[in-house]
VOTI-181479 format. One line per 2 residues: number of its first residue (from 1); their letters; for each residue x negated, y negated, z negated of N, C-alpha, C. Coordinates in Angstrom, 1 decimal, always signed. Atoms other than C-alpha are relative to their C-alpha. Example, Ala and Ser with C-alpha at 12.3 -4.5 7.8 and 13.67 -1.06 7.14 Angstrom:
# residues 2
1 = AS = -0.9,+1.2,+0.0,-12.3,+4.5,-7.8,-0.9,-1.2,+0.0; +0.9,+1.1,+0.0,-13.7,+1.1,-7.1,+0.8,-1.1,-0.8
This chain:
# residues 129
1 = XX = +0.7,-1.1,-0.7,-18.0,+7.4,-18.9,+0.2,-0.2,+1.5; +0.0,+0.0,-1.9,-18.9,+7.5,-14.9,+0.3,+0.6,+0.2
3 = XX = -0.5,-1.4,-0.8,-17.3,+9.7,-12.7,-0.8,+0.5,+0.7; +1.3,-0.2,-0.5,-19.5,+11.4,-10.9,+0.2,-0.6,+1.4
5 = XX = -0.4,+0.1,-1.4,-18.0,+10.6,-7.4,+1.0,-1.1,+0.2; -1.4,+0.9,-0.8,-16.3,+7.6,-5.8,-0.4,-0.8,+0.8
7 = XX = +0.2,+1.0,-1.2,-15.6,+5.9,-3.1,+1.3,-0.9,+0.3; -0.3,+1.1,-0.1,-14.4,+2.9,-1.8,+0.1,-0.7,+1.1
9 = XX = +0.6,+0.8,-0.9,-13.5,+0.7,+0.8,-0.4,-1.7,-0.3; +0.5,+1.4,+0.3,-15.3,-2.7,+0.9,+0.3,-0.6,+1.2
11 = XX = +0.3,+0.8,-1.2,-15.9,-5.3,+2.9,-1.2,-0.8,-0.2; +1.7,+0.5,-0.3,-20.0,-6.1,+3.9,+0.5,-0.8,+1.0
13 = XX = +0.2,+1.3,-0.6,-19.9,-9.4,+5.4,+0.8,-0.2,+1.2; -1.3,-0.1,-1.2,-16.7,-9.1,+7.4,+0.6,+1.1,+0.7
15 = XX = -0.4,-1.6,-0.5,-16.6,-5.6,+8.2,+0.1,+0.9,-1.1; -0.1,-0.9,+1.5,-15.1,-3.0,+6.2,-1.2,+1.0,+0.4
17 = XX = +1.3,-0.4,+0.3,-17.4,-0.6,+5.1,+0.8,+1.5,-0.9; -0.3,-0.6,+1.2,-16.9,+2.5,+2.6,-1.3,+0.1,-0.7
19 = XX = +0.6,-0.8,+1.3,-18.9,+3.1,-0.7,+0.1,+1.4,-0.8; -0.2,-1.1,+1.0,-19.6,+6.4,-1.9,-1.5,+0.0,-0.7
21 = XX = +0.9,+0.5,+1.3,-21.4,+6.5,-4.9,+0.3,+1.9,-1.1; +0.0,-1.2,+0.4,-22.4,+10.1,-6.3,-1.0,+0.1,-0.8
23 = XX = +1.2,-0.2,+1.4,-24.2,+10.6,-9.7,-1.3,-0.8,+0.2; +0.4,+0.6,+0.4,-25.3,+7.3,-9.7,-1.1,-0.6,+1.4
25 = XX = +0.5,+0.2,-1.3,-27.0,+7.3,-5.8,+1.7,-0.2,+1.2; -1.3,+1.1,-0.6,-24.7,+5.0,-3.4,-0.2,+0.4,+1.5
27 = XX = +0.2,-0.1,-1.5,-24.5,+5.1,+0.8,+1.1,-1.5,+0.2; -0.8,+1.0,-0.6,-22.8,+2.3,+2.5,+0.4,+0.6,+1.2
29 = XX = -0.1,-0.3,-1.5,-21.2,+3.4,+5.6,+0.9,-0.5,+0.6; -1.2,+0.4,-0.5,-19.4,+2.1,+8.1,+0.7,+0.4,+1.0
31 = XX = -1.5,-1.1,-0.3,-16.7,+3.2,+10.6,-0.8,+1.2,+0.9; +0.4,-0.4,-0.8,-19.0,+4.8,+12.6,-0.7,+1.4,-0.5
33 = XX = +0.3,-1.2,+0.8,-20.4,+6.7,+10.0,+0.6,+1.0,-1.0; -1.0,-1.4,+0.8,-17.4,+8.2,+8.4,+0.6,+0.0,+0.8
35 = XX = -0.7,-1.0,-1.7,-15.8,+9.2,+12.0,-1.3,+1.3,+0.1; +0.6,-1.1,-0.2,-18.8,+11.3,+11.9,-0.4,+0.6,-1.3
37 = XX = -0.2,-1.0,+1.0,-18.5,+12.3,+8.3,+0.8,+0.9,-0.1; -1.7,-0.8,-1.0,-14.9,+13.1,+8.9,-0.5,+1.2,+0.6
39 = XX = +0.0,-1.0,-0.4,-16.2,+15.4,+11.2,-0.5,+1.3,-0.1; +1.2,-0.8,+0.7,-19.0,+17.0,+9.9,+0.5,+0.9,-1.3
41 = XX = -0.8,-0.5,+1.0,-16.9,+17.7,+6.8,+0.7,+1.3,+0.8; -0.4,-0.3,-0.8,-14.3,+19.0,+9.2,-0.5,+1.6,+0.3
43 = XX = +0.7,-1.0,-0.6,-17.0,+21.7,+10.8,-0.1,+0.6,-1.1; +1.0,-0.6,+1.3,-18.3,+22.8,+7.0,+1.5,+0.5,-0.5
45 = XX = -1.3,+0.0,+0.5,-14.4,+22.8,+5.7,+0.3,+1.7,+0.7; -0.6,-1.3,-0.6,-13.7,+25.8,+8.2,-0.9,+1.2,-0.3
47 = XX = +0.7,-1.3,+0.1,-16.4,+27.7,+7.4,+0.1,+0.2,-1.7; +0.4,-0.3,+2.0,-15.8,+27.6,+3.3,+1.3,+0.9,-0.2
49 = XX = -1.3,-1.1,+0.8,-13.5,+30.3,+1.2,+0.2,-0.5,-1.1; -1.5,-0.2,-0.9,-10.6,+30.1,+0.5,+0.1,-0.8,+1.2
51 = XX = -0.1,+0.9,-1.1,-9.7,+28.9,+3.7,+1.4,-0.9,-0.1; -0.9,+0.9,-0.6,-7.1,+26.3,+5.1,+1.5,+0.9,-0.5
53 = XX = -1.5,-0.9,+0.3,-3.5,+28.0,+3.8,+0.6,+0.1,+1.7; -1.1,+0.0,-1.6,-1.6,+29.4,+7.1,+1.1,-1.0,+0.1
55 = XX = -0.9,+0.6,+0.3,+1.1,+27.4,+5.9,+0.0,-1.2,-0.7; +0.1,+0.9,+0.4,+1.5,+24.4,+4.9,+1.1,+0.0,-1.4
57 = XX = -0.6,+0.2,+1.5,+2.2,+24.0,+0.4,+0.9,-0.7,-0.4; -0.9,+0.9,+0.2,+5.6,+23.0,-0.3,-0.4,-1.3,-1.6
59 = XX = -0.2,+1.0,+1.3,+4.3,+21.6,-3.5,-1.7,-1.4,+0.2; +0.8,+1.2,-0.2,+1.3,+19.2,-1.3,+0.3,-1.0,+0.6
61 = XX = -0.9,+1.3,-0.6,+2.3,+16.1,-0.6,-1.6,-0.8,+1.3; +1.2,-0.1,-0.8,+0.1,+15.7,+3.0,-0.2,-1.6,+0.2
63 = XX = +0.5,+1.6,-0.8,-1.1,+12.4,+4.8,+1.3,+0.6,+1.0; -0.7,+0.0,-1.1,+1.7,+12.0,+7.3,-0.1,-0.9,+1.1
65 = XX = +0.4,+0.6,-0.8,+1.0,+10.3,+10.5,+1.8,+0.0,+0.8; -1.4,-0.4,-0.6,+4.6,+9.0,+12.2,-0.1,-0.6,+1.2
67 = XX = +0.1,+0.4,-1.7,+5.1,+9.1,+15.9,-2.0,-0.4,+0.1; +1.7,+0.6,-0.3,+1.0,+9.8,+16.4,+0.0,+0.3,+2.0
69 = XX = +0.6,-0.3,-1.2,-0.5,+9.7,+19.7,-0.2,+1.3,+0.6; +0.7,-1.2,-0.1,-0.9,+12.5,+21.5,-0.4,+0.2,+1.6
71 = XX = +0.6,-0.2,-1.8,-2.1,+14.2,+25.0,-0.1,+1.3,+0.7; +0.1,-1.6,-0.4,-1.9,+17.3,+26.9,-1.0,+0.0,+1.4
73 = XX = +0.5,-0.6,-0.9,-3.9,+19.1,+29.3,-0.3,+1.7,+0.0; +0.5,-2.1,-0.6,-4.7,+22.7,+31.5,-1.2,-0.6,-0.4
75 = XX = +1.4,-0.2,-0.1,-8.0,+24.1,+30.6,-0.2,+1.2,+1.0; +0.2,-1.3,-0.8,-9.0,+26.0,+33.9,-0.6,+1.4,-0.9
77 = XX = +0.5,-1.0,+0.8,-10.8,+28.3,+31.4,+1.0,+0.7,-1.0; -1.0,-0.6,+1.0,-8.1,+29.1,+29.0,+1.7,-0.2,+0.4
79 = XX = -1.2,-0.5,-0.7,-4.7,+30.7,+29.6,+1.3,-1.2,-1.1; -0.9,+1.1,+0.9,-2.6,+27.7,+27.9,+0.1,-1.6,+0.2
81 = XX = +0.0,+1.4,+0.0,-2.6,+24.1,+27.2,-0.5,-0.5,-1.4; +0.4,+1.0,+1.3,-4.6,+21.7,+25.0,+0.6,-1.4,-0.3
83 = XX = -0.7,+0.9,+0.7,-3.1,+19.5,+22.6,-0.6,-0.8,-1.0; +0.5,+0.5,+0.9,-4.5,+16.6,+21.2,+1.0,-1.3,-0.8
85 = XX = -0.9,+0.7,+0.9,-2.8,+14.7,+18.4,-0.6,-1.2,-0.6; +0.5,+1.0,+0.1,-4.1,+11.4,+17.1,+0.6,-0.6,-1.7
87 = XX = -0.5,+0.1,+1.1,-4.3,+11.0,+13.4,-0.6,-1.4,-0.4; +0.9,+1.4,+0.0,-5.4,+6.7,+12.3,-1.3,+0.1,-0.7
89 = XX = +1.0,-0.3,+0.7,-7.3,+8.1,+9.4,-1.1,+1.2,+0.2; +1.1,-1.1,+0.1,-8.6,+11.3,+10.2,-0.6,+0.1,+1.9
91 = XX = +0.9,+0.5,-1.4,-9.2,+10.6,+14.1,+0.9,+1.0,+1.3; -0.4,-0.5,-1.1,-8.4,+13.0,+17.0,-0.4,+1.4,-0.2
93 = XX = -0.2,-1.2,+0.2,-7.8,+16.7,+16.6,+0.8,+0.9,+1.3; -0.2,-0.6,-1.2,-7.6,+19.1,+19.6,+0.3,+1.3,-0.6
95 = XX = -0.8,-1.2,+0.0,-5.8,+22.4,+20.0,+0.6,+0.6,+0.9; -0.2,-0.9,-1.4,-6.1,+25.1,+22.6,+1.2,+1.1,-0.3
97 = XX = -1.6,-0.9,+0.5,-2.4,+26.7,+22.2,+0.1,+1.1,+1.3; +0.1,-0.7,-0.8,-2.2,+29.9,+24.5,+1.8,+0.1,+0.9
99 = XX = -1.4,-0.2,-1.2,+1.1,+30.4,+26.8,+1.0,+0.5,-0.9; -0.9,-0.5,+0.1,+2.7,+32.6,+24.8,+0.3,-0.5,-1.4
101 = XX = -0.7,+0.9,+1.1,+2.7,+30.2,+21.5,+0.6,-1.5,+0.4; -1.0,+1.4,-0.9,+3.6,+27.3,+24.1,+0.9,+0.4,+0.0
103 = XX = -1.5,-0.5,-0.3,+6.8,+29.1,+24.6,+1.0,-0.5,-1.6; -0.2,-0.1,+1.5,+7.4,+29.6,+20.5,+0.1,-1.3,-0.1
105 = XX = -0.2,+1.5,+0.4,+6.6,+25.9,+20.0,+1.0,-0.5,+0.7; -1.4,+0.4,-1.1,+8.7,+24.7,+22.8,+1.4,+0.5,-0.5
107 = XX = -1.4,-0.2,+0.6,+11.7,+26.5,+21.1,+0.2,-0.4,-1.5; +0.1,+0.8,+1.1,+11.1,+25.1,+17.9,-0.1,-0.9,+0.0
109 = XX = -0.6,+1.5,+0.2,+10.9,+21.7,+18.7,+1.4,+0.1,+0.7; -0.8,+0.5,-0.4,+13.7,+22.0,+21.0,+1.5,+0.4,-0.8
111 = XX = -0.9,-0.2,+1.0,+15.8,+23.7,+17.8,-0.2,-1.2,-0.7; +0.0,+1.1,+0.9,+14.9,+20.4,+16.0,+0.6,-0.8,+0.5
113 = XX = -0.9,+1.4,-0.7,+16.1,+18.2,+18.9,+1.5,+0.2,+0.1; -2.1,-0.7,-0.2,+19.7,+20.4,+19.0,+0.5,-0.7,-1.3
115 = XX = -0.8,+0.6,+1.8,+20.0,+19.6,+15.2,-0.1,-1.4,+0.0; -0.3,+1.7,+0.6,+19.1,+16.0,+15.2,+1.4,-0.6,+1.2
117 = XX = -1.2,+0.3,-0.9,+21.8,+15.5,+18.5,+1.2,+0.3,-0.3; -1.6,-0.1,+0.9,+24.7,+17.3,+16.2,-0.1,-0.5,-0.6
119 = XX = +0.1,+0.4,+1.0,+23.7,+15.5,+13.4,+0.2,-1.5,+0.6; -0.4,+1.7,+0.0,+24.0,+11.8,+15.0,+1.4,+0.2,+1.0
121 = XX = -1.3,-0.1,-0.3,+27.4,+13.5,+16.6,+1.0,-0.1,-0.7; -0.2,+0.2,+1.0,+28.5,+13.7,+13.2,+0.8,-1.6,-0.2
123 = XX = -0.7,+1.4,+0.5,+30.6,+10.2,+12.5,-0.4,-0.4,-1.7; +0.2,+0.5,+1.1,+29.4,+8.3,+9.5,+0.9,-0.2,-0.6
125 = XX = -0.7,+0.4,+0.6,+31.7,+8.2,+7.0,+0.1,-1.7,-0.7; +0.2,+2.1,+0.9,+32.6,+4.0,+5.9,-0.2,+0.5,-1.4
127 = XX = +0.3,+0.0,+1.1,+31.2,+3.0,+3.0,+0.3,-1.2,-0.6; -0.4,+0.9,+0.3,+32.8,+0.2,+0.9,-1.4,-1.2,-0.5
129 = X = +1.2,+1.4,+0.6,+30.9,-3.1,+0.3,-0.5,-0.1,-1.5
């Protein structure tokens, strides 16, 4: 039996490529055209119900991106700072954070950096060969 849906990465004549192949009608696309599927999805995603969980599902195991790129800037127009993060697969994701959730964040990473500096204060116990 066929599935109705799948995709694939290939490689067309030296360049990767994806295949998706949906009830039996195929696309070839390449990077160019799923960075702008990606995003298009992306736009449609936020407008569909249920939405996005506020919280992130202890029981979803996410895409994790380690040590991503990222970038800050003022927007003279908005009372905050934008924050863009740099994901390999899913691309570049912006975020207008207002002043008074800069503050909140800023104390919650800098509770994470207090814990990881007691925690390598900590002495390793030896471990036998």
């Amino acid at each position: 039996m066929q599935k109705p849906m799948s995709v694939e990465l290939i490689n067309e004549y030296g360049e990767h490529a994806v295949s998706v192949k949906i009830d039996g009608h195929a696309a070839l696309l390449d990077t160019a055209n799923v960075d702008g599927l990606i995003e298009e999805l992306s736009k449609l995603r936020a407008q569909m119900r249920p939405a996005v969980p506020e919280q992130p599902l202890r029981s979803h195991q996410y895409v994790l991106e380690i040590d991503p790129c990222w970038y800050t800037e003022r927007n003279p127009l908005f009372d905050g700072a934008v924050v863009f993060l740099r994901h390999t697969g899913l691309g570049w994701a912006g975020f207008a954070i207002p002043t008074e959730s800069m503050q909140r964040l800023k104390d919650a990473l800098s509770a994470h950096e207090a814990a990881a500096q007691r925690e390598a204060r900590i002495p390793m116990h030896a471990l036998p060969n």
